[in-house]
PyMOL Python script that loads the backbone (N, CA, C, O; Angstrom):
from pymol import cmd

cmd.read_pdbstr("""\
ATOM      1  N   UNK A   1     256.729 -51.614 -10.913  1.00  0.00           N
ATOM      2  CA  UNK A   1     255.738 -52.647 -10.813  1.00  0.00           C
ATOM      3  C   UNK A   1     256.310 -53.819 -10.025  1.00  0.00           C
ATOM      4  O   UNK A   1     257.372 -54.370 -10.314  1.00  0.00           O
ATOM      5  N   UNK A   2     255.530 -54.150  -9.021  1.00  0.00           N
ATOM      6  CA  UNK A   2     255.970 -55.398  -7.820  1.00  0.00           C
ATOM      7  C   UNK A   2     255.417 -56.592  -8.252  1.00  0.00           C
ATOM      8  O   UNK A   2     254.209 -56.820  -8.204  1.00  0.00           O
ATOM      9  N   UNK A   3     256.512 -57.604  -8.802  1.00  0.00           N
ATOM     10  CA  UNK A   3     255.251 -58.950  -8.991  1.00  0.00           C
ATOM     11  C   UNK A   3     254.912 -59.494  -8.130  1.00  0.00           C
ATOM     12  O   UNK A   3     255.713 -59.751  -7.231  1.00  0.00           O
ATOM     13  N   UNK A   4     253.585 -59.891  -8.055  1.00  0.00           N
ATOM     14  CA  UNK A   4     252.861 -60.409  -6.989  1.00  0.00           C
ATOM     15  C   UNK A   4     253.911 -61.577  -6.268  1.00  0.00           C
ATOM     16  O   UNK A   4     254.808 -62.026  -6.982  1.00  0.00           O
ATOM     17  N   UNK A   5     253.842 -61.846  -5.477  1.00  0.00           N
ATOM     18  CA  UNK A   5     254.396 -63.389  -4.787  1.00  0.00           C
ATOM     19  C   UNK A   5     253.948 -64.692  -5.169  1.00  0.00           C
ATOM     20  O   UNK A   5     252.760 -64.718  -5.490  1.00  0.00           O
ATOM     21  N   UNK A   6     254.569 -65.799  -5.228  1.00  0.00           N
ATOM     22  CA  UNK A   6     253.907 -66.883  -5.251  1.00  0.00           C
ATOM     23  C   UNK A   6     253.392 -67.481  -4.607  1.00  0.00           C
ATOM     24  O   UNK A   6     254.146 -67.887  -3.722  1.00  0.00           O
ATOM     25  N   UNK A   7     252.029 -67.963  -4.472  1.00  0.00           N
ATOM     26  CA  UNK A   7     251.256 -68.473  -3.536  1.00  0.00           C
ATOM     27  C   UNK A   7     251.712 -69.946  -3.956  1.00  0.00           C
ATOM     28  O   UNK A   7     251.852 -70.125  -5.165  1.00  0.00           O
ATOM     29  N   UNK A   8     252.017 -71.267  -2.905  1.00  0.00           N
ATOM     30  CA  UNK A   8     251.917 -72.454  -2.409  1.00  0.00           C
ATOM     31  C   UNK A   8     250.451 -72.801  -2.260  1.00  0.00           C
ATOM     32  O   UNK A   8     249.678 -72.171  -1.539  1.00  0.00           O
ATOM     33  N   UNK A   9     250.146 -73.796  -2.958  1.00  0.00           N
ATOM     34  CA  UNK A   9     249.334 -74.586  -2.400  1.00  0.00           C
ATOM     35  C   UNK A   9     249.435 -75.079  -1.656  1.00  0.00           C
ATOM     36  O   UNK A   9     250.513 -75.666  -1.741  1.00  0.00           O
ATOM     37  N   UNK A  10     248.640 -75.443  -0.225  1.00  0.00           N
ATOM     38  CA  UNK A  10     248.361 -75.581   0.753  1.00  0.00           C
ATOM     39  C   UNK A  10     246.859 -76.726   0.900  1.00  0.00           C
ATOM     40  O   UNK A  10     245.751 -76.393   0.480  1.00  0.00           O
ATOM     41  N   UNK A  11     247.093 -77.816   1.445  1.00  0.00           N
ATOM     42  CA  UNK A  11     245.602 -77.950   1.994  1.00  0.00           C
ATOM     43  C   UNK A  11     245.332 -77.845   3.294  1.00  0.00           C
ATOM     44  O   UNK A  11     246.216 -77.944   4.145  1.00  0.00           O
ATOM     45  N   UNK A  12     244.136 -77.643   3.563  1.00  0.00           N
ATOM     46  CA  UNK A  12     243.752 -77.411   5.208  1.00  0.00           C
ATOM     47  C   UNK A  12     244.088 -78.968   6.071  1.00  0.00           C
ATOM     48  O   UNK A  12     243.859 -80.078   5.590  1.00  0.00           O
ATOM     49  N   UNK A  13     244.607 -78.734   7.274  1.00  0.00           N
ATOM     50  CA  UNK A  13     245.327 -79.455   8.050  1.00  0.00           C
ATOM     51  C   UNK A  13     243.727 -80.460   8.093  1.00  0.00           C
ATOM     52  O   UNK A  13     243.993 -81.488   7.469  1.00  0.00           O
ATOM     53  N   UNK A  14     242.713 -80.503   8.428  1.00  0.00           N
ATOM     54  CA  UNK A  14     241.617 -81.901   8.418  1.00  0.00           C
ATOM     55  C   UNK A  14     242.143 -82.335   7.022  1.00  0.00           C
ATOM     56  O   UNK A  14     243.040 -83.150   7.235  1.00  0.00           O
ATOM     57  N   UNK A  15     242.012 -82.185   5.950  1.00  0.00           N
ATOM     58  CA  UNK A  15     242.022 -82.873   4.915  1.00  0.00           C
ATOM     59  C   UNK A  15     243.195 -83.312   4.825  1.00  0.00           C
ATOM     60  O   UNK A  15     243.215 -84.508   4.535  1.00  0.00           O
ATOM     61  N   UNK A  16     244.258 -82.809   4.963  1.00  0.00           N
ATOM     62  CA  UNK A  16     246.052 -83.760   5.044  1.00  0.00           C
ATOM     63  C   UNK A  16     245.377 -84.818   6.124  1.00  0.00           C
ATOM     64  O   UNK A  16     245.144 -86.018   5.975  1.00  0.00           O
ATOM     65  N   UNK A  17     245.196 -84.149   7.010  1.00  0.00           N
ATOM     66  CA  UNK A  17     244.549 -86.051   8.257  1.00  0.00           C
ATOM     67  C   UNK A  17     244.154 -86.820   7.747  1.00  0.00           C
ATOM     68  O   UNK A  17     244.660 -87.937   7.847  1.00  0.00           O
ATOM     69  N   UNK A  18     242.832 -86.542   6.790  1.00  0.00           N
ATOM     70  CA  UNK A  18     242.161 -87.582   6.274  1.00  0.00           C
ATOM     71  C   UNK A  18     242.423 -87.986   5.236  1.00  0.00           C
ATOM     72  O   UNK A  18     241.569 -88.726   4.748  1.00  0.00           O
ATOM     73  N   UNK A  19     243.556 -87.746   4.491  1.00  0.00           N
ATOM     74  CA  UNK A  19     243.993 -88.120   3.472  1.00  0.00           C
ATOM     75  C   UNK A  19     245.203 -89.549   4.261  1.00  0.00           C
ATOM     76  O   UNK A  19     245.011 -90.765   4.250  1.00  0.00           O
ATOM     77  N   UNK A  20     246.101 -88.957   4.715  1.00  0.00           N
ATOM     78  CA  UNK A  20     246.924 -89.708   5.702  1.00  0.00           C
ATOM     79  C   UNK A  20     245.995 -90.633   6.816  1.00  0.00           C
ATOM     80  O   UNK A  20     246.303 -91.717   7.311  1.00  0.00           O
ATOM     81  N   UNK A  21     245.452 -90.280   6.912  1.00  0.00           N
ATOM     82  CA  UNK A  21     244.340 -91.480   7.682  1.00  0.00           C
ATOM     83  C   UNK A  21     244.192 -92.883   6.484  1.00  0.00           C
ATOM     84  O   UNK A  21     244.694 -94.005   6.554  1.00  0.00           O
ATOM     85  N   UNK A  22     243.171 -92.187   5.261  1.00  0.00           N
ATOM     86  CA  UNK A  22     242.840 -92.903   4.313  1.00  0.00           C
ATOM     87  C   UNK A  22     244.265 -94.316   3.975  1.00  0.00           C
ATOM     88  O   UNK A  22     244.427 -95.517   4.191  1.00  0.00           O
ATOM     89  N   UNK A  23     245.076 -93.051   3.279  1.00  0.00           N
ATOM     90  CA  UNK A  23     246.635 -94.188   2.818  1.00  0.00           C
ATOM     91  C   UNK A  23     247.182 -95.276   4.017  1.00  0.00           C
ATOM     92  O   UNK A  23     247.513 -96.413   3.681  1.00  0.00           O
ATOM     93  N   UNK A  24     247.245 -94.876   5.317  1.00  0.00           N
ATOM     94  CA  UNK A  24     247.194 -96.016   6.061  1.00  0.00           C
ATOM     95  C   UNK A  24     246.657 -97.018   6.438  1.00  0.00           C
ATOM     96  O   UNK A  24     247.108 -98.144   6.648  1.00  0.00           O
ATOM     97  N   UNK A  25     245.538 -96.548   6.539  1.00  0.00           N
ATOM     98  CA  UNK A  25     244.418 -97.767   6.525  1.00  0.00           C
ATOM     99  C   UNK A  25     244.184 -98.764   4.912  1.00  0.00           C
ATOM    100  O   UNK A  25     243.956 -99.960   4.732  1.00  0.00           O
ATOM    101  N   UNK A  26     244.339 -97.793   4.111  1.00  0.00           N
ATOM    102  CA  UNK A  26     245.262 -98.623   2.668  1.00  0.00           C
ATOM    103  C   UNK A  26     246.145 -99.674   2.751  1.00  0.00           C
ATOM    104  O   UNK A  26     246.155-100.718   2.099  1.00  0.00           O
ATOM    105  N   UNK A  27     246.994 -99.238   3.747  1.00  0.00           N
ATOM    106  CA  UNK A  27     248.384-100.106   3.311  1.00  0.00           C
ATOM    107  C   UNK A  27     248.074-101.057   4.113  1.00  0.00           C
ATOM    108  O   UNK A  27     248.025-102.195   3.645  1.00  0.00           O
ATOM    109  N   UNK A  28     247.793-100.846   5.482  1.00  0.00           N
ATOM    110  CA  UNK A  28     247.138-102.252   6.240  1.00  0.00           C
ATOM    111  C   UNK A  28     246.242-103.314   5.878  1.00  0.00           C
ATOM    112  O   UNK A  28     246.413-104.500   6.157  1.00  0.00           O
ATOM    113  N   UNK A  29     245.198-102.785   5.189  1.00  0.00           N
ATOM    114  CA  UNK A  29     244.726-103.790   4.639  1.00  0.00           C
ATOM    115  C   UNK A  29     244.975-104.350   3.608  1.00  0.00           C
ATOM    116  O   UNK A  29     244.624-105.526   3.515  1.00  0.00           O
ATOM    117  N   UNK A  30     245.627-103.742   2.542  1.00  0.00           N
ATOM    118  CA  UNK A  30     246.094-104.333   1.478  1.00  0.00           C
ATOM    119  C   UNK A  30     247.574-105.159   1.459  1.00  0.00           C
ATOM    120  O   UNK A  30     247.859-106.078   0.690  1.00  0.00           O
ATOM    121  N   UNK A  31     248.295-104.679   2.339  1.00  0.00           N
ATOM    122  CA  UNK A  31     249.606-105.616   2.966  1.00  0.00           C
ATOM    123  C   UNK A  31     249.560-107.232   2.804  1.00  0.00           C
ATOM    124  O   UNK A  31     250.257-107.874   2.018  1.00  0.00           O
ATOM    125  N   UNK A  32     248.673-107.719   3.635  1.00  0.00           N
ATOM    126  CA  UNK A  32     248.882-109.177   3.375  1.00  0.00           C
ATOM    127  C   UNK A  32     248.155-109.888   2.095  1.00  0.00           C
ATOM    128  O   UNK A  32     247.971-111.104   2.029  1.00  0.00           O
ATOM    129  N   UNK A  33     247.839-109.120   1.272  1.00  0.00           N
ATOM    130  CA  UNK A  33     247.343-109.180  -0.085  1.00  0.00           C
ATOM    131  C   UNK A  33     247.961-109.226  -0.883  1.00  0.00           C
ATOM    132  O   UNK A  33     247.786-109.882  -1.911  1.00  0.00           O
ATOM    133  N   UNK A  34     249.365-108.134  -0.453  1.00  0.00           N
ATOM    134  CA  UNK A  34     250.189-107.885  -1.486  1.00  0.00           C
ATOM    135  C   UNK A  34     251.538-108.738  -0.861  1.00  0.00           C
ATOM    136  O   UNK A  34     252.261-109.279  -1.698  1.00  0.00           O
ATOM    137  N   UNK A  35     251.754-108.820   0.007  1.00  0.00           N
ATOM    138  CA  UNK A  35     252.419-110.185   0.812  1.00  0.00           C
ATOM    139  C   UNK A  35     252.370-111.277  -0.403  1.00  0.00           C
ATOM    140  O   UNK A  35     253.370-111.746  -0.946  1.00  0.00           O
ATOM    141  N   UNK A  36     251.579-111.459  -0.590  1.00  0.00           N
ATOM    142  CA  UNK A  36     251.144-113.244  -1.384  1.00  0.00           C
ATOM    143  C   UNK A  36     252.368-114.068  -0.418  1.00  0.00           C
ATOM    144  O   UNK A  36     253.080-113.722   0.524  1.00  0.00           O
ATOM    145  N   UNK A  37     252.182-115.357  -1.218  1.00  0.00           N
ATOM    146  CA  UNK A  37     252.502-116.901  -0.271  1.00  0.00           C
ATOM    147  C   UNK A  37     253.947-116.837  -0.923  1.00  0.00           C
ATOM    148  O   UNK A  37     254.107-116.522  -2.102  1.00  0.00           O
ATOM    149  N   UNK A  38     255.296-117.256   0.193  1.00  0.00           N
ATOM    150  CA  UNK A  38     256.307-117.378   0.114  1.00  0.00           C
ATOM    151  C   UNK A  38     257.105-118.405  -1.155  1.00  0.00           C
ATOM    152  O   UNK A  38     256.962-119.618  -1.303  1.00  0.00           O
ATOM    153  N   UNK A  39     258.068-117.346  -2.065  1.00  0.00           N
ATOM    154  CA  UNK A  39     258.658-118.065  -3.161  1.00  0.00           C
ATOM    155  C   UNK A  39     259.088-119.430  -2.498  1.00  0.00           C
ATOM    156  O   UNK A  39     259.339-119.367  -1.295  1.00  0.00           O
ATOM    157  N   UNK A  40     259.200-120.572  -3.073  1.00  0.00           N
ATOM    158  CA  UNK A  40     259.775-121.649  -2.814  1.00  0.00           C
ATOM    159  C   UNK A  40     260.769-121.830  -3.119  1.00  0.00           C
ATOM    160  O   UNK A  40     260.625-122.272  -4.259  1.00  0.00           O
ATOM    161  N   UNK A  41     262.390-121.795  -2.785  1.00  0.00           N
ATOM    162  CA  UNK A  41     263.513-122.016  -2.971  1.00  0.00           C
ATOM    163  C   UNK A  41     264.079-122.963  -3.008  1.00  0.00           C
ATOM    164  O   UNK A  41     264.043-123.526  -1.914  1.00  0.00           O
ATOM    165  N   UNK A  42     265.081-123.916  -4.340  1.00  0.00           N
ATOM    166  CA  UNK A  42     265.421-125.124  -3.657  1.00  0.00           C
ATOM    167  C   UNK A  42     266.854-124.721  -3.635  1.00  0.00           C
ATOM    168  O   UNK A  42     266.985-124.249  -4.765  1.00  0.00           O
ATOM    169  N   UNK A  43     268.017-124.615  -3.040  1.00  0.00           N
ATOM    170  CA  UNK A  43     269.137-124.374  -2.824  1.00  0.00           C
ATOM    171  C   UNK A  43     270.057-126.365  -2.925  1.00  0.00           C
ATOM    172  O   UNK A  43     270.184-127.380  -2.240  1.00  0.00           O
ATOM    173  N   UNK A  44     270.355-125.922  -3.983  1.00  0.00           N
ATOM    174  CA  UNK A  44     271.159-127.207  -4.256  1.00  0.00           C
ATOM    175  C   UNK A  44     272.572-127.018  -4.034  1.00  0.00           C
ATOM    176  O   UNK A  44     273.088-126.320  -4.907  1.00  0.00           O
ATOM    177  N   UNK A  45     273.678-127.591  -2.765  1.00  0.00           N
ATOM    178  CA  UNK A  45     274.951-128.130  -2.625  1.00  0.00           C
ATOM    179  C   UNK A  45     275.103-128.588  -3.500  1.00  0.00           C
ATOM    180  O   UNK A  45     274.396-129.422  -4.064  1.00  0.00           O
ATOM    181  N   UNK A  46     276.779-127.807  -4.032  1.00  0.00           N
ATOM    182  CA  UNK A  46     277.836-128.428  -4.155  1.00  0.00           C
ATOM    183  C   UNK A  46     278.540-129.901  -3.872  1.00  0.00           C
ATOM    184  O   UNK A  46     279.194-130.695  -4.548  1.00  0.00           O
ATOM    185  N   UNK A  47     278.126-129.849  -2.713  1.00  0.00           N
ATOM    186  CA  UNK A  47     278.773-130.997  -1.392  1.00  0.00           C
ATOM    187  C   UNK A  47     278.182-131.499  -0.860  1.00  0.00           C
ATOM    188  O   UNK A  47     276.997-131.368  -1.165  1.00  0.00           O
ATOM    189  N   UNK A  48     278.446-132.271   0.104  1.00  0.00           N
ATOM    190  CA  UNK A  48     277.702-132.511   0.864  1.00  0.00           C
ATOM    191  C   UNK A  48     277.607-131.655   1.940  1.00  0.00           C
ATOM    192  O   UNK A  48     278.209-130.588   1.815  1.00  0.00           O
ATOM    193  N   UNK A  49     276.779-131.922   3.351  1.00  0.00           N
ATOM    194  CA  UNK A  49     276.498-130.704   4.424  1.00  0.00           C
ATOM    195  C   UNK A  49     278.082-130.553   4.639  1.00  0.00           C
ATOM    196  O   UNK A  49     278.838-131.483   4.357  1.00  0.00           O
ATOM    197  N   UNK A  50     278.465-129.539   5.065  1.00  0.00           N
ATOM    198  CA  UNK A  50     279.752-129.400   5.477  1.00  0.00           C
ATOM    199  C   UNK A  50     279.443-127.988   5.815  1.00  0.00           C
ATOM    200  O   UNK A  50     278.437-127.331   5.546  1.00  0.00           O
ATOM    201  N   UNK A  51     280.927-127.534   6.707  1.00  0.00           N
ATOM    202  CA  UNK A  51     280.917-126.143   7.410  1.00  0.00           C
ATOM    203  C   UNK A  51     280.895-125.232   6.583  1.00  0.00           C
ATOM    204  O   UNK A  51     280.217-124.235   6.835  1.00  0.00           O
ATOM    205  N   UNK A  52     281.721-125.334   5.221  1.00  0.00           N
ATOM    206  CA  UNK A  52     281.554-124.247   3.952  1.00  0.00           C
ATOM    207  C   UNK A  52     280.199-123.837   3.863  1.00  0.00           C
ATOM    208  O   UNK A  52     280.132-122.665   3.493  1.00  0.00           O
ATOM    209  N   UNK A  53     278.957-124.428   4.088  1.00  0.00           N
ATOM    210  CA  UNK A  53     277.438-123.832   4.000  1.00  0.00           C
ATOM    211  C   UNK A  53     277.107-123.453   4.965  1.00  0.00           C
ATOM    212  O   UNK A  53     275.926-123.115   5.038  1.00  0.00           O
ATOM    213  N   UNK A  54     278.044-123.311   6.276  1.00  0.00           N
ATOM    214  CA  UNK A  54     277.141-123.018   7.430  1.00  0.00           C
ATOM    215  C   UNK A  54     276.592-121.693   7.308  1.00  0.00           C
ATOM    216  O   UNK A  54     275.501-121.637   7.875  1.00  0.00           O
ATOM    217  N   UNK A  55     276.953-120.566   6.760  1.00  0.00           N
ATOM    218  CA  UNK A  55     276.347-119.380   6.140  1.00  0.00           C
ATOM    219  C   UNK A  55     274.580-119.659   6.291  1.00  0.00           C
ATOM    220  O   UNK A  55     273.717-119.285   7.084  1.00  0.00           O
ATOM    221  N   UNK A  56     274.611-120.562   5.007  1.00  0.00           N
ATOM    222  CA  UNK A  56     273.394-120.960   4.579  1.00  0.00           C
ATOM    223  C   UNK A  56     272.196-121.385   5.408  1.00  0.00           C
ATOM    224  O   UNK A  56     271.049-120.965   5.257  1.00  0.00           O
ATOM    225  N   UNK A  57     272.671-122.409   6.441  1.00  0.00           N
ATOM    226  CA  UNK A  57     271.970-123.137   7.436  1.00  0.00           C
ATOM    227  C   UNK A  57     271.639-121.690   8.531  1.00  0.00           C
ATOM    228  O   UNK A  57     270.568-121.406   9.069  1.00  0.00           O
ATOM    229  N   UNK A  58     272.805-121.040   8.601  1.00  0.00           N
ATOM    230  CA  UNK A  58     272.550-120.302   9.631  1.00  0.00           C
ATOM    231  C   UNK A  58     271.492-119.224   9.565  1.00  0.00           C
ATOM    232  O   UNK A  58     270.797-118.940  10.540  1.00  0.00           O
ATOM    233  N   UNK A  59     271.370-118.517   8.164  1.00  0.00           N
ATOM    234  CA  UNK A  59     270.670-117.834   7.406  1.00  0.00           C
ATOM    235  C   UNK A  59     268.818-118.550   7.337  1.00  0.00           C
ATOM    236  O   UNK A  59     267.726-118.006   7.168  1.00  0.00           O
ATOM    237  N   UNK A  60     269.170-119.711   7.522  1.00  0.00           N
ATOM    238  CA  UNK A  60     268.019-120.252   7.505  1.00  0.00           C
ATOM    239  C   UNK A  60     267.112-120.424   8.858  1.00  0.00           C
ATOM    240  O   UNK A  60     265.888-120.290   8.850  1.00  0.00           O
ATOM    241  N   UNK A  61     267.792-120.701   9.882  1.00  0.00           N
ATOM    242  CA  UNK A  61     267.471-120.676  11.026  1.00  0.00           C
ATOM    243  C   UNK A  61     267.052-119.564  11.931  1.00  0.00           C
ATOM    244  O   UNK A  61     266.226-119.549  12.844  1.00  0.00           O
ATOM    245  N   UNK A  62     267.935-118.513  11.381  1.00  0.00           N
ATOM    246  CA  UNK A  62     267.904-117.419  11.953  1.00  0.00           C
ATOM    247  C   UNK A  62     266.251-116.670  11.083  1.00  0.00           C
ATOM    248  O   UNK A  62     265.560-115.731  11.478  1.00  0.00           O
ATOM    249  N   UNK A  63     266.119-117.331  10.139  1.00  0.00           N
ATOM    250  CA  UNK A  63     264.409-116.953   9.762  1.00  0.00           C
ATOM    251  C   UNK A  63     264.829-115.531   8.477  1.00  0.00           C
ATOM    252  O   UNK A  63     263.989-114.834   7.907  1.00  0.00           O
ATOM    253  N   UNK A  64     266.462-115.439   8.302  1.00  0.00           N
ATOM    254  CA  UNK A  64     266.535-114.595   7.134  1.00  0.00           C
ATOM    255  C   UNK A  64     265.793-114.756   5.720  1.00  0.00           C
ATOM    256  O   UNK A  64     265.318-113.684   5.344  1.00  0.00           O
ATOM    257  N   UNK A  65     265.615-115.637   5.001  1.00  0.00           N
ATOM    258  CA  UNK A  65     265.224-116.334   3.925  1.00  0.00           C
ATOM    259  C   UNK A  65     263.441-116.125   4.122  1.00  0.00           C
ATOM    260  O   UNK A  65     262.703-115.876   3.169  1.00  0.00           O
ATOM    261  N   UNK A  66     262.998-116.275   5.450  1.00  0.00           N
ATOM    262  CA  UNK A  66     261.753-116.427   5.176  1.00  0.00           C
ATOM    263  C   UNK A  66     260.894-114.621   5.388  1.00  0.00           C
ATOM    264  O   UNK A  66     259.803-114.257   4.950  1.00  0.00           O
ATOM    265  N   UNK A  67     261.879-113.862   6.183  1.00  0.00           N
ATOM    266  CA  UNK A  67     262.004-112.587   5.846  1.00  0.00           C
ATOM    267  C   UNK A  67     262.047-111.618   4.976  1.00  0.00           C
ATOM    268  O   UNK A  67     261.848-110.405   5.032  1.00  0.00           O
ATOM    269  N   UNK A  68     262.455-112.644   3.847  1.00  0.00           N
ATOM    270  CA  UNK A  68     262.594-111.969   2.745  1.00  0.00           C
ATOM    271  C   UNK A  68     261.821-112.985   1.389  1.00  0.00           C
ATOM    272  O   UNK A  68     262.172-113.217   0.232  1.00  0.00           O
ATOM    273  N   UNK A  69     260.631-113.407   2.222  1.00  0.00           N
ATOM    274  CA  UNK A  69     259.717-113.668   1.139  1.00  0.00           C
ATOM    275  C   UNK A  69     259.866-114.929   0.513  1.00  0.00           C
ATOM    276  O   UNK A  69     259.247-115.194  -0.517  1.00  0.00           O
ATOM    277  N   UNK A  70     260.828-115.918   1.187  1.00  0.00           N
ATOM    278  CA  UNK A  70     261.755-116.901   0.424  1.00  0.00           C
ATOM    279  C   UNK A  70     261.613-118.631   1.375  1.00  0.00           C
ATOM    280  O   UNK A  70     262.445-118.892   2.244  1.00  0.00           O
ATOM    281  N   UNK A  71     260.478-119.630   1.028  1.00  0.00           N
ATOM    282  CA  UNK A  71     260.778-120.791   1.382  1.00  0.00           C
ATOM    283  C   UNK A  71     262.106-121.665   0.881  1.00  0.00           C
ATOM    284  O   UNK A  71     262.050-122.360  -0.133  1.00  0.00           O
ATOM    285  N   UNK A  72     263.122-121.574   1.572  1.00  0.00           N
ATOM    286  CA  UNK A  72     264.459-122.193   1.151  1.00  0.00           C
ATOM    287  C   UNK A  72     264.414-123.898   1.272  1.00  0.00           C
ATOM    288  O   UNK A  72     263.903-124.266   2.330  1.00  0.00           O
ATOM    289  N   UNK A  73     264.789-124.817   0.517  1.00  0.00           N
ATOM    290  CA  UNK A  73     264.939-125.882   0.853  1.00  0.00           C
ATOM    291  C   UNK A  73     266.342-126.153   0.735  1.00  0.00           C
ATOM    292  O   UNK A  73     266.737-125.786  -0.372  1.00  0.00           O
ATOM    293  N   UNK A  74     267.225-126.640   1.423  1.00  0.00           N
ATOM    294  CA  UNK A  74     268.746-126.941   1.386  1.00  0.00           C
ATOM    295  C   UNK A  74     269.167-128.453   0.746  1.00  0.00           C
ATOM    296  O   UNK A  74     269.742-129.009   1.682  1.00  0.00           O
ATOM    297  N   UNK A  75     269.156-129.089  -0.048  1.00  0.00           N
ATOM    298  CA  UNK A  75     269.743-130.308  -0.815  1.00  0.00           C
ATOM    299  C   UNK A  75     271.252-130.318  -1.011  1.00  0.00           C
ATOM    300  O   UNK A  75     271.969-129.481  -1.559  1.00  0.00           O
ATOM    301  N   UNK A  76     271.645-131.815  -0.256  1.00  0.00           N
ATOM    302  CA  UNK A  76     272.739-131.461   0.002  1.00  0.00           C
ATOM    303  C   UNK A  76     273.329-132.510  -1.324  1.00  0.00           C
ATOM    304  O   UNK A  76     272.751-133.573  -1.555  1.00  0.00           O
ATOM    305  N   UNK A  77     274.335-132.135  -2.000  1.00  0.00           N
ATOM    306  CA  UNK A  77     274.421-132.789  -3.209  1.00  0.00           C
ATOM    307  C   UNK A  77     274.633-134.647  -3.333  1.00  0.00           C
ATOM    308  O   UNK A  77     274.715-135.537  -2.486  1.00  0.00           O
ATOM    309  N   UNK A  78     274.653-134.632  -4.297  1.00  0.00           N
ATOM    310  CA  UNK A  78     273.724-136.385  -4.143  1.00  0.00           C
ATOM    311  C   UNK A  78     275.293-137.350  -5.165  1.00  0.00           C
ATOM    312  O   UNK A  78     275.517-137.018  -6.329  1.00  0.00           O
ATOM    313  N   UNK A  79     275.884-138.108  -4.691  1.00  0.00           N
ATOM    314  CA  UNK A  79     276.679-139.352  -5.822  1.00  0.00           C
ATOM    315  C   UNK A  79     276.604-139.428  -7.253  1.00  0.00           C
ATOM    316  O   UNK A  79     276.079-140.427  -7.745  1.00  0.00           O
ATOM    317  N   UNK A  80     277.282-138.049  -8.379  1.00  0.00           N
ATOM    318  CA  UNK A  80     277.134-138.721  -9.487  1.00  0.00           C
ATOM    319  C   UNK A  80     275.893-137.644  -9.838  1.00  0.00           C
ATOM    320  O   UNK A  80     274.879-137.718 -10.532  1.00  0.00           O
ATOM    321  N   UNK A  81     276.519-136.572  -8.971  1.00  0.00           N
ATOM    322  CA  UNK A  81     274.678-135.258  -9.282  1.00  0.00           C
ATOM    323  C   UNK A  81     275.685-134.261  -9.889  1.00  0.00           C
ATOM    324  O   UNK A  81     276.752-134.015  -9.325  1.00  0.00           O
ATOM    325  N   UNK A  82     275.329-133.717 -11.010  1.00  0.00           N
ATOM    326  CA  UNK A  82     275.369-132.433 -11.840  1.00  0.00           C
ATOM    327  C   UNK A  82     274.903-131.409 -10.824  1.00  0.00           C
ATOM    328  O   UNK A  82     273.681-131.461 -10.687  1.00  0.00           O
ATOM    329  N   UNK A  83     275.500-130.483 -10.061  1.00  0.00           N
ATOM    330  CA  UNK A  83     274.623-129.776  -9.088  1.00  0.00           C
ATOM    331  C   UNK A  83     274.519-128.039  -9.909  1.00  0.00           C
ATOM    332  O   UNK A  83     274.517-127.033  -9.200  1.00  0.00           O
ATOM    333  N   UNK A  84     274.462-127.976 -11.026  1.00  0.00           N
ATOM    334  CA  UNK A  84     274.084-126.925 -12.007  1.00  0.00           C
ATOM    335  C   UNK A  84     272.856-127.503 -12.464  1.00  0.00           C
ATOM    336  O   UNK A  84     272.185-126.930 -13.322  1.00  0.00           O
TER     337      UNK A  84
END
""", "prot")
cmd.dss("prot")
cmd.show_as("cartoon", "prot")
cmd.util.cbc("prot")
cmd.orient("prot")
C-alpha cells in the first residue's frame, strides 16, 4: 500500500496579487497614522556645551534623533543644577 503524497496548499497566482496588492496599499496608507507626532526629548548636560557632547550635537544635526521618531532638545547644564 502507497501513501498518497502530500498535497501543499497553494493559491492561484491572481489571488497571491491581490492579496499582496491589498497589504500594500495597507501599509501606505496606514503608515503616517501609525507614524503619530515625534516623542519630545529633553536631553539634559552634565556640563556645559563642550566637545565631550559633540556626539550628541552631531547626532542631532545629522537628523539621527528625528529618524528615529525623537524631538531632542539639548540643555546645557545650568549653576547649582542637579542634572539627574
Amino acid at each position: 500500500m502507497v501513501p498518497e503524497p502530500i498535497q501543499k496548499f497553494s493559491m492561484p497566482r491572481p489571488a497571491v496579487r491581490r492579496w499582496v496588492a491589498v497589504l500594500l496599499i495597507a501599509t501606505v496608507i496606514l503608515s503616517p497614522v501609525l507614524a503619530g507626532a515625534a516623542e519630545n526629548v529633553r536631553l539634559q548636560l552634565k556640563w556645559q556645551h563642550q566637545f565631550q557632547f559633540a556626539g550628541y550635537y552631531a547626532a542631532l544635526e545629522k537628523g539621527y534623533y528625528r529618524d528615529a521618531g525623537l524631538n531632542v532638545d539639548i540643555l546645557p547644564a545650568q549653576p547649582c543644577q542637579d542634572s539627574m
